[in-house]
C-alpha positions as CSV (number, residue, x, y, z in Angstrom):
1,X,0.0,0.0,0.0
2,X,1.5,3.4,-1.1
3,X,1.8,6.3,2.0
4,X,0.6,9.7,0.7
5,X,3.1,11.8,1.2
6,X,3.6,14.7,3.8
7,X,2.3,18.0,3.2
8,X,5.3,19.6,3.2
9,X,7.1,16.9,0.8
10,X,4.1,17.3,-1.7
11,X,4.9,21.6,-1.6
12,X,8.3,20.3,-2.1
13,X,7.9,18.3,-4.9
14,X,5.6,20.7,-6.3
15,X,8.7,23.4,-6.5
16,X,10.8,21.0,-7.1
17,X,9.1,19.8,-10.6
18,X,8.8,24.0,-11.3
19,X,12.4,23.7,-11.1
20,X,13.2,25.2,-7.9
21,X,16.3,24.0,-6.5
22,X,17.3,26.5,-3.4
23,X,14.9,27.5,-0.6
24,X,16.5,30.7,1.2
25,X,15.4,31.6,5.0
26,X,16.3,31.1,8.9
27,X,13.7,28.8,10.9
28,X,12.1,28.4,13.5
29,X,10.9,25.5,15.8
30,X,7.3,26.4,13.6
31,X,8.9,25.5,10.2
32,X,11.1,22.7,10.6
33,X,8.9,20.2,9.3
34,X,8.3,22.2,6.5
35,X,12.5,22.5,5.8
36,X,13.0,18.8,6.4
37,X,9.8,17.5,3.6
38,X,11.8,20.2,1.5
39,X,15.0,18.1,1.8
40,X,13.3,14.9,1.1
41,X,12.0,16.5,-2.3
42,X,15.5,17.5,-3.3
43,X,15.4,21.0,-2.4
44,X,18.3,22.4,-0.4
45,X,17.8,24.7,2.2
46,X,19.8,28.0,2.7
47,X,20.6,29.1,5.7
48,X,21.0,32.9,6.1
49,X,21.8,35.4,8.7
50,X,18.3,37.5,8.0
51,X,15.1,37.0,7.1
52,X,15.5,40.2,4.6
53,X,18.4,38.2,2.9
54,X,16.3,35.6,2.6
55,X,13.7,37.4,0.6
56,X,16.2,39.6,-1.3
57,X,18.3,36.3,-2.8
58,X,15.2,34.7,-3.7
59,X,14.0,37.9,-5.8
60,X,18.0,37.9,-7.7
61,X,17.6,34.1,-8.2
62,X,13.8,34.0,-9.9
63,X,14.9,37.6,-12.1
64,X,18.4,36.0,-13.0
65,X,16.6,32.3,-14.1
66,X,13.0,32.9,-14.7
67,X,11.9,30.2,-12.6
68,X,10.4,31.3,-9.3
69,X,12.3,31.9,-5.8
70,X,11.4,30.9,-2.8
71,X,12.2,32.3,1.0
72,X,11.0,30.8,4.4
73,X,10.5,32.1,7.7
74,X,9.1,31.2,10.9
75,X,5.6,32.7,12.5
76,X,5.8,36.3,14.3
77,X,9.1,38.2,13.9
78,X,10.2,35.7,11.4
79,X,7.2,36.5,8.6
80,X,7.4,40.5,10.1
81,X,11.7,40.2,8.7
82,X,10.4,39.1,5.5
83,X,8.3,41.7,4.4
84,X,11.2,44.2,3.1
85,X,12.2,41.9,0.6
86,X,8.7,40.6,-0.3
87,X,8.1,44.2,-0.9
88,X,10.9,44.4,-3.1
89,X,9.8,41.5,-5.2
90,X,6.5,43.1,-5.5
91,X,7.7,46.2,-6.6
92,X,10.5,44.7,-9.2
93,X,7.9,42.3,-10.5
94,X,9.8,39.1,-9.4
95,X,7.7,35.8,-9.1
96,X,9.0,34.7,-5.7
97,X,6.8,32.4,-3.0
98,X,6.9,33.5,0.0
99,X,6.5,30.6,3.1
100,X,6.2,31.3,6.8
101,X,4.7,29.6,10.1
102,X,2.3,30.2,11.3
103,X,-0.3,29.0,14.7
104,X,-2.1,25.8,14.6
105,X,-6.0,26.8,13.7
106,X,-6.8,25.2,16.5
107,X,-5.1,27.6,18.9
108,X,-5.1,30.9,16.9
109,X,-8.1,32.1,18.7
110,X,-6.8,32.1,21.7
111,X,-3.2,32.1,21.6
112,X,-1.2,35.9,22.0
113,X,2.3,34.8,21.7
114,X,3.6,35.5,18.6
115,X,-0.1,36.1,17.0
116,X,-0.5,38.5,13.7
117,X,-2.6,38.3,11.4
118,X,-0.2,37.6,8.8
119,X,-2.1,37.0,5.5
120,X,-3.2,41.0,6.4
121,X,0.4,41.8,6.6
122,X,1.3,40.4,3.4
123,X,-1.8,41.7,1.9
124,X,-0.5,45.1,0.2
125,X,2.9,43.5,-1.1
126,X,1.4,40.5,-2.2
127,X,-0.3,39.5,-5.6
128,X,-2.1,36.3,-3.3
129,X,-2.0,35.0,0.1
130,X,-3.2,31.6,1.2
131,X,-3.3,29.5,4.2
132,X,-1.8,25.8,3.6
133,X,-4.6,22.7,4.2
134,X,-3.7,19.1,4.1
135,X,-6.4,18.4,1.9
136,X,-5.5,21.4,-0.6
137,X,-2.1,22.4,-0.1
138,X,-0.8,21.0,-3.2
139,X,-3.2,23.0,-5.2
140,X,-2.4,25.9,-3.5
141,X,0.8,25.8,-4.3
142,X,0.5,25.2,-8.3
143,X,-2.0,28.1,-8.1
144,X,0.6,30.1,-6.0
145,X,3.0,29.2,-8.6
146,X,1.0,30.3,-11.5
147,X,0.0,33.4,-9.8
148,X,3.7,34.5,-9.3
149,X,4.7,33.9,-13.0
150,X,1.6,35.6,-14.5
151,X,2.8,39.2,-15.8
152,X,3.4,41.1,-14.4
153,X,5.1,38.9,-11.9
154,X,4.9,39.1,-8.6
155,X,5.6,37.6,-5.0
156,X,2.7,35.4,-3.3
157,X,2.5,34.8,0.4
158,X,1.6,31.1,1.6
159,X,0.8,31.2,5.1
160,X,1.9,27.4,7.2
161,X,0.0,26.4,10.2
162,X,2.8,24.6,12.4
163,X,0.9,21.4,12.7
164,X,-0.1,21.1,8.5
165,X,3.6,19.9,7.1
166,X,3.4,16.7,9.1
167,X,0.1,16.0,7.9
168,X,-0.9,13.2,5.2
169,X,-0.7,15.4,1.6
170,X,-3.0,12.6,0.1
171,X,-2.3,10.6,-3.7
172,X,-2.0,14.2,-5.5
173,X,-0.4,13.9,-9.0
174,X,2.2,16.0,-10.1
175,X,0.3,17.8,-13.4
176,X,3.0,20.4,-15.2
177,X,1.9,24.1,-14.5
178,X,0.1,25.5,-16.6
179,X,1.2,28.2,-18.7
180,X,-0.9,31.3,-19.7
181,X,-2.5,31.6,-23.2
182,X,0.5,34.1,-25.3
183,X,-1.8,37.3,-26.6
184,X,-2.0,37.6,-30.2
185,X,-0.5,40.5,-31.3
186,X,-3.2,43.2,-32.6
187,X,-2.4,43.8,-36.2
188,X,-3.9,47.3,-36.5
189,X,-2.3,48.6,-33.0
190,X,0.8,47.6,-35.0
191,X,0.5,49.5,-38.0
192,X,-1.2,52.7,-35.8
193,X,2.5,52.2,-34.5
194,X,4.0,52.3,-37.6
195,X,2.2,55.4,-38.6
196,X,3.4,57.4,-35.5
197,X,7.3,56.6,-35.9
198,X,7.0,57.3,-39.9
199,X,5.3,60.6,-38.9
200,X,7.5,61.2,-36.2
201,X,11.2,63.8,-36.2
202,X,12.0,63.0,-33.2
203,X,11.7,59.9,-32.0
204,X,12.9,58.2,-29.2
205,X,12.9,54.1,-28.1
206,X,12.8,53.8,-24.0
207,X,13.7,49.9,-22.8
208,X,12.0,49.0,-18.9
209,X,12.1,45.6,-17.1
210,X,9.4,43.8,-18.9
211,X,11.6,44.0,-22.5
212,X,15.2,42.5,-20.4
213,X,15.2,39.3,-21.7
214,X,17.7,37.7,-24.4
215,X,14.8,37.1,-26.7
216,X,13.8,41.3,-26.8
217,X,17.6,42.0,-27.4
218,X,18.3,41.2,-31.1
219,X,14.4,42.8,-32.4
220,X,15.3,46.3,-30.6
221,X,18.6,46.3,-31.9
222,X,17.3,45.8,-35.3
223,X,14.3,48.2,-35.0
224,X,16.8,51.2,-33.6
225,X,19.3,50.1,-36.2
226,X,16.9,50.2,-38.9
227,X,15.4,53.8,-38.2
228,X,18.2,55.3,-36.6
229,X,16.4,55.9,-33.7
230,X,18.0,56.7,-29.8
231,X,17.6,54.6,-27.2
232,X,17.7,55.0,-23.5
233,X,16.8,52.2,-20.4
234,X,15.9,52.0,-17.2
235,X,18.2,50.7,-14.6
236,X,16.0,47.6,-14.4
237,X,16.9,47.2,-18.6
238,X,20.4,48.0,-18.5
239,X,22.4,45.0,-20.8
240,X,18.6,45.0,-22.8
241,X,21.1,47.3,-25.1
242,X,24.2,47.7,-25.7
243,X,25.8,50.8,-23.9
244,X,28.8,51.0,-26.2
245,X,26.6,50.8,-29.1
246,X,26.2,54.5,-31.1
247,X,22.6,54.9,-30.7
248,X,22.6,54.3,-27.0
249,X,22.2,57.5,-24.7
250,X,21.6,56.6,-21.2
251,X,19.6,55.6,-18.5
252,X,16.7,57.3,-16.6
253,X,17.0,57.5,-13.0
254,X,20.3,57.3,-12.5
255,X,23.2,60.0,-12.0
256,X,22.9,63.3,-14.4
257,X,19.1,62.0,-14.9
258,X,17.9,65.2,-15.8
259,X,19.7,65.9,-18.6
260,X,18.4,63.0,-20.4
261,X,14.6,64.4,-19.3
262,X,16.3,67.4,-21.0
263,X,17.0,65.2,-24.0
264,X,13.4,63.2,-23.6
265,X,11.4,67.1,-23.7
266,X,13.3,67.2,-27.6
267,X,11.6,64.4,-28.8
268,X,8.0,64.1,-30.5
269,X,7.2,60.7,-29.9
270,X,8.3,58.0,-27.3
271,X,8.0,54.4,-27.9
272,X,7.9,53.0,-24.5
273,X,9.0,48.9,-24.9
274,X,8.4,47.2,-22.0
275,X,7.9,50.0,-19.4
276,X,6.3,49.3,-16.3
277,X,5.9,52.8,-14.3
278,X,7.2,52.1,-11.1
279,X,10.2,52.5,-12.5
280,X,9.7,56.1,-12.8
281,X,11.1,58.2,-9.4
282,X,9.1,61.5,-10.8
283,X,5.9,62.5,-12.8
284,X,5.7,62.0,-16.6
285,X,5.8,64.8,-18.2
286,X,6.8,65.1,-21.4
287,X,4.6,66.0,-24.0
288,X,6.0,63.4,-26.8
289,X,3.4,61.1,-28.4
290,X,3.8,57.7,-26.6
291,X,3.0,54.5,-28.0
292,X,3.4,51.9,-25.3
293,X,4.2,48.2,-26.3
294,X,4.5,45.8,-23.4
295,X,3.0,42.2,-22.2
296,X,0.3,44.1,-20.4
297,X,-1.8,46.9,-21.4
298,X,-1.5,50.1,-20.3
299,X,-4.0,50.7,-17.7
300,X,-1.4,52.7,-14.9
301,X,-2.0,55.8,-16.9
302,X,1.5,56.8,-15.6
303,X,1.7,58.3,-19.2
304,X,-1.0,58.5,-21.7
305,X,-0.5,56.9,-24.9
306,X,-2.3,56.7,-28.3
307,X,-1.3,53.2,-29.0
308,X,-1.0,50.3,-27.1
309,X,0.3,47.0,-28.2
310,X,0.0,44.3,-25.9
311,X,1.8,40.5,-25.8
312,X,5.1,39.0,-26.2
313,X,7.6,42.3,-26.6
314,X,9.9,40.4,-29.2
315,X,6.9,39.3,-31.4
316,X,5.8,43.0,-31.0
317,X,9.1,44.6,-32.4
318,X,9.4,42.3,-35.2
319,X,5.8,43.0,-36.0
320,X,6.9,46.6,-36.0
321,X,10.0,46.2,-38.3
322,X,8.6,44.2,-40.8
323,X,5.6,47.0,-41.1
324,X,6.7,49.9,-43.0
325,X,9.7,50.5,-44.6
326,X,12.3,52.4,-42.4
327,X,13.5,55.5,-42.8
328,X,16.4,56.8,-41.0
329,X,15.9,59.6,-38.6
330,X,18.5,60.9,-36.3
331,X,22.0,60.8,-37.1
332,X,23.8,58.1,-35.2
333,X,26.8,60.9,-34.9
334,X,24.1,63.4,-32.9
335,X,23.4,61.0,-30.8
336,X,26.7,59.6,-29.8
337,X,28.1,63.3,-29.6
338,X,25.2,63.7,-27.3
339,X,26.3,60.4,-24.9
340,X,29.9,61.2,-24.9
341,X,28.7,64.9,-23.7
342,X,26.7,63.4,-21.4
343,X,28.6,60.9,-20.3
344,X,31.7,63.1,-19.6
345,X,29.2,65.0,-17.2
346,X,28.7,62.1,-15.2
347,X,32.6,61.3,-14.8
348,X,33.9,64.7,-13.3
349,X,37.0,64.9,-12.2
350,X,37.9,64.6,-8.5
351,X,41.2,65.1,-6.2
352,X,40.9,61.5,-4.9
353,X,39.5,58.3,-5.7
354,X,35.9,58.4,-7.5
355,X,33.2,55.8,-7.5
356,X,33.5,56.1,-11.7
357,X,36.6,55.4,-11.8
358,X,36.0,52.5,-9.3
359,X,33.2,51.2,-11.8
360,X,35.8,52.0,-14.4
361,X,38.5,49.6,-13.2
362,X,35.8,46.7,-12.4
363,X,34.4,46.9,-15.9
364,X,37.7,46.2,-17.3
365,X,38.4,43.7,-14.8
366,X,35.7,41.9,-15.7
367,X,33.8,39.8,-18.7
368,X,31.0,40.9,-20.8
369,X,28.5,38.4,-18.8
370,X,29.6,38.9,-15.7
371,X,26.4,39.5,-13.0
372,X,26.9,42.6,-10.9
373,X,24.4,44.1,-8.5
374,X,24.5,47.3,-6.3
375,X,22.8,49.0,-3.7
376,X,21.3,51.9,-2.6
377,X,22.1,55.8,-2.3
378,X,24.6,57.4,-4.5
379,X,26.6,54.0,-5.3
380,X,23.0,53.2,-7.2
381,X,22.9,56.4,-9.1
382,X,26.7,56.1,-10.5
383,X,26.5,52.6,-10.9
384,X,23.1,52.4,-12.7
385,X,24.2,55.2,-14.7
386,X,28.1,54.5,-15.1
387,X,28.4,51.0,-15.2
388,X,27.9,49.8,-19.0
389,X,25.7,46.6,-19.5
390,X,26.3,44.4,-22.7
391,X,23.7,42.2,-22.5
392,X,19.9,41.3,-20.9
393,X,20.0,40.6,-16.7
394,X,23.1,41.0,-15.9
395,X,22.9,43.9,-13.5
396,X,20.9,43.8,-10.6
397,X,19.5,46.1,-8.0
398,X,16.0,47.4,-5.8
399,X,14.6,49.7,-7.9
400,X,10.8,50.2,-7.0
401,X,11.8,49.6,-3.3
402,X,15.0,51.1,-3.6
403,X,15.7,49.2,-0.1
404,X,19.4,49.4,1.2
405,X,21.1,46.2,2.5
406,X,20.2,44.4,-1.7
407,X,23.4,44.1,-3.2
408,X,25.4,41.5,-0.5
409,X,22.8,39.2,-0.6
410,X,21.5,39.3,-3.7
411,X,25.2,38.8,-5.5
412,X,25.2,35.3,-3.5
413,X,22.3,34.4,-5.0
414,X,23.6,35.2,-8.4
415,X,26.8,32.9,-7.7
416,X,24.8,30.4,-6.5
417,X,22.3,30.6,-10.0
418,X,25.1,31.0,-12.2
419,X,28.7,29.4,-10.5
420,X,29.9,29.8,-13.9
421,X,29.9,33.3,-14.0
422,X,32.0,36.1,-12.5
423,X,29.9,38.3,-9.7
424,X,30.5,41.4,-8.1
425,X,28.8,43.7,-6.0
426,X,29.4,47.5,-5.4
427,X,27.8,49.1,-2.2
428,X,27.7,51.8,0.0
429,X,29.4,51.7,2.8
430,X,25.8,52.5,4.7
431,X,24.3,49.6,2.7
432,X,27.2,47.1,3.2
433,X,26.8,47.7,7.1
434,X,23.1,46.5,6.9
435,X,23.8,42.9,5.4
436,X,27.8,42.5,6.4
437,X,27.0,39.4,8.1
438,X,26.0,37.9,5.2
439,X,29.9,37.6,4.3
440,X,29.3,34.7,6.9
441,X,26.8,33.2,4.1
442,X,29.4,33.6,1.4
443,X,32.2,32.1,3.4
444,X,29.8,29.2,4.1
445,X,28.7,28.1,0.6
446,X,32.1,28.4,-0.8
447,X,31.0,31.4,-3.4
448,X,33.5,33.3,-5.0
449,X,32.4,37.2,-4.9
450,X,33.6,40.4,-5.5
451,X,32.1,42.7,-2.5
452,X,33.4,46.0,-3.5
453,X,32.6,48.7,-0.5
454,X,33.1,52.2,-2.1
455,X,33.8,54.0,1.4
456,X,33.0,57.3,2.6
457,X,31.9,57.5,6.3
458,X,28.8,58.8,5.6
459,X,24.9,58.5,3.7
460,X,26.1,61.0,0.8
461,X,23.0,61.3,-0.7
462,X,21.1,62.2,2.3
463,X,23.4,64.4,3.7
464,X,23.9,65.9,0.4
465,X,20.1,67.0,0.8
466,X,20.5,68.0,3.9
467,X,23.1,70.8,2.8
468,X,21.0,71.7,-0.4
469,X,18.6,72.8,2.0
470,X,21.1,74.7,4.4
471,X,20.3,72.1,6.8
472,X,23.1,71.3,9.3
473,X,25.0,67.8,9.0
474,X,22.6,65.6,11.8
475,X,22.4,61.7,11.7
476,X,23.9,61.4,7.7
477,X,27.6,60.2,9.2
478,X,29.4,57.8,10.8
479,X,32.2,56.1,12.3
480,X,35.0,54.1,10.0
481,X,35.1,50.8,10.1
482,X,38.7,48.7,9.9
483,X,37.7,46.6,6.5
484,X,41.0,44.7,7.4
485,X,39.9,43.5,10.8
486,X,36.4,43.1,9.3
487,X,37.9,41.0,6.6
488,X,40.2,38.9,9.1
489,X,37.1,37.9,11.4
490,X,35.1,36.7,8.3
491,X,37.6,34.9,6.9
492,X,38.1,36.9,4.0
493,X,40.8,38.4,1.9
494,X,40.2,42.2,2.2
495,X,42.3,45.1,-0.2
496,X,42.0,48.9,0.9
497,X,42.6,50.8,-2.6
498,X,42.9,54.6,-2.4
499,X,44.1,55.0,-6.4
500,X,42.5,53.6,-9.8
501,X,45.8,51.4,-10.0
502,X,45.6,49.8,-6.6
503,X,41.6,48.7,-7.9
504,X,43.2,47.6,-11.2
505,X,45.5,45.7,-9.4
506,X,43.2,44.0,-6.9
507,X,40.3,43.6,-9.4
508,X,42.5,41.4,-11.5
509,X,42.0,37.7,-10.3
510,X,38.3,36.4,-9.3
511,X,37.6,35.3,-5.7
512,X,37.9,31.7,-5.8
513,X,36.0,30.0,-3.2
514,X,34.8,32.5,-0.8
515,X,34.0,36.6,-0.7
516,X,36.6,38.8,-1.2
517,X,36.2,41.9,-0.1
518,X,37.3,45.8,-1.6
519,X,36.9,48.6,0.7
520,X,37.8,52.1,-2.0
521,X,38.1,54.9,0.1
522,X,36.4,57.3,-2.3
523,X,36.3,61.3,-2.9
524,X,32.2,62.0,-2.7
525,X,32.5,64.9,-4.6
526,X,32.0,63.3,-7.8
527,X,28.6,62.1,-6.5
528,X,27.4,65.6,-7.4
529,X,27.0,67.1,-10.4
530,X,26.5,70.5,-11.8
């Protein structure tokens, strides 16, 4: 006679058959039931020093792979240090399950310990929430998983009742998930497309996160190449494009961003591919024409636009180029003497070390394909602006969030996706001191990082605000740290560079089987613009 399985091996082998292979949390007595049906399925468990990390490295493994992350956490504080990085998959449209424990049924009434209400927590930052039952939990969990992947994606909250894992799951079979119906693309919104750009002087191609994937590459570079046509990105589409290609400008939201809005108020029509509008960090304003292509329509109303077509982005721009026969119409020469302009405004020069010339160095230190993430504050706005991207998903940060504390953890999870590859992280030195313990994480599992800390004492880009406003210098600075020592009790190797040549120097070999870690004492000055 066959024994059903346990509920928490039949979530397991549910994830496991969506090809899940790494569960990231820290448990509690509440979940280990849960961990140990996970191991039995094949899944491995990663142990981290934060709930937070948890959440953040599943959102860089599901946006890295496409399959969906998963994090797990215990009841009560546990689910409460999860909801930062749920938040940031919500916001950066990553399809990540979250799992935490929760009360037996039977005692939630009455119990206080530990007691929150937890599917109302998870509520606003959440496309579902659901609490596991032994007689549905497997089709909670393929609905979950559909759910996350559906675009946009999304994170989905699966609450655990302590006493449910060890429960009989029942003979469930193991169905494949289904996959949603692709849109057909709308032939007339295509030529109402076609009409606007051959009408159009001005034109302008703008790349978000729903086009960065390898399939959109080749059809954009063919549509800009074809009508001569600029191109900017958003951070969360950097690589989507080039950025040593001719036609490439720059991207929104990062350092010197108002002078491509400058740029954008020039143009008579916008094409947006793939734009979702929480990328934006100000109002739309621009009085272009805007035809929006994307997987879903455009019903934000972040911007208006005359045409909308809807479904896969690479079918889209194929559709496009194959419409009407192009006709050329900005000089690739304006628009690169444009970038270099604009990009020597965003590398001033400095008395000491800069972060650009820290980003410098690492780009030449490293591959075209290498993964590299970053963090928040002024290390995000040079590096999404500073560091060039060659191709789709390989640079990573928290955009919609924007949540400091990302780009440690989320880097580990990129190693641990891609072992292949050659990782590196660049943080702020406010950033780095949220997650540091995570260097413990590194050192553990044997991955071989690049944590580059670009160092100023100090949260430049709030205290930066602070003296825009005349304000006096209060609660924006902080003590120095001794990287060496730090480096010493994790383990690590550690390098203090002060010059472009010392980064050259110690950006030259990869990490082999454990962090290494780059503290560049850096001159904040070229944070700030003129």
């Amino acid at each position: 006679m066959r024994v059903p399985p346990s509920v928490a091996r039949a979530i397991g082998d549910r994830l496991r058959a969506a090809g899940v292979r790494y569960v990231y949390g820290h448990p509690g007595g509440e979940v280990v039931d849960l961990i140990e049906g996970f191991r039995q399925a094949g899944l491995e468990f990663v142990l981290t020093k934060h709930e937070t990390a948890a959440a953040f490295m599943a959102e860089a493994a599901a946006t890295v792979t496409g399959i969906p992350g998963v994090c797990l956490a215990t009841l009560g504080p546990g689910a409460t240090n999860l909801v930062t990085g749920v938040a940031q998959a919500y916001l950066d449209r990553a399809a990540v399950l979250a799992f935490s424990g929760q009360l037996p049924a039977e005692r939630f009434e009455i119990a206080t310990h530990q007691r929150l209400d937890l599917r109302h927590l998870f509520a606003p930052i959440t496309k579902w929430q659901a609490t596991l039952a032994p007689a549905t939990a497997a089709d909670v969990v393929d609905r979950a998983l559909r759910v996350a992947q559906r675009p946009r994606r999304g994170p989905v909250y699966l609450e655990v009742p302590s006493d449910v894992p060890q429960q009989d799951a029942g003979d469930v079979a193991l169905p494949p998930i289904a996959t949603n119906p692709v849109v057909a693309i709308d032939e007339g919104a295509i030529h109402a497309a076609a009409e606007r750009l051959i009408g159009s002087k001005r034109p302008l191609l703008l790349a978000g996160m729903d086009a960065n994937e390898d399939a959109v590459a080749e059809p954009l570079r063919r549509l800009a190449e074809a009508w001569s046509l600029p191109v900017m990105v958003s951070p969360k589409a950097k690589g989507i494009f080039r950025e040593d290609h001719s036609l490439f400008v720059g991207t929104i939201e990062g350092l010197g961003t108002a002078y491509l809005y400058d740029y954008i108020d020039t143009c008579d029509l916008v094409i947006m591919i793939g734009f979702d509008p929480v990328e934006f960090d100000r109002d739309w304003t621009a009085r272009a024409r805007i035809v929006h292509i994307g997987v879903v329509p455009n019903d934000d109303r972040y911007y208006a636009s005359e045409v909308e077509v809807v479904g896969p982005i690479d079918v889209a721009l194929d559709r496009l180029c194959a419409t009407a026969d192009p006709h050329p119409k900005l000089g690739p020469d304006e628009i690169r003497t444009f970038h270099n302009a604009f990009a020597a405004r965003v590398r001033p020069s400095s008395a000491g070390l800069s972060a650009q010339q820290v980003l410098a160095e690492l780009r030449a230190a490293l591959p075209e394909d290498a993964l590299v993430t970053c963090d928040v504050g002024y290390n995000k706005a040079v590096a999404t602006q500073c560091w060039p991207s060659f191709r789709p998903r390989t640079f990573f940060l928290s955009n919609g969030l924007s949540s400091m504390g990302y780009g440690l953890p989320a880097v580990l999870a990129l190693k641990m996706a891609q072992p292949s590859r050659e990782v590196a992280c660049v943080l702020g030195d406010g950033g780095f001191a949220m997650s540091m313990a995570e260097l413990e994480t590194g050192v553990r599992l044997g991955l071989g990082v690049l944590v580059i800390v670009l160092v100023d004492d100090a949260l430049s880009q709030i205290r930066a605000g602070q003296e825009r406003k005349g304000y006096p210098v209060v609660g924006t600075t902080f003590g120095s740290l001794d990287y060496a020592k730090l480096g010493a009790a994790f383990g690590i190797d550690t390098t203090i560079v002060t010059t472009a040549a010392e980064c050259r120097d110690a950006f030259r070999a990869p990490p082999n089987d454990r962090p290494r870690l780059v503290a560049a004492l850096i001159d904040p000055s070229a944070y700030r613009i003129s």
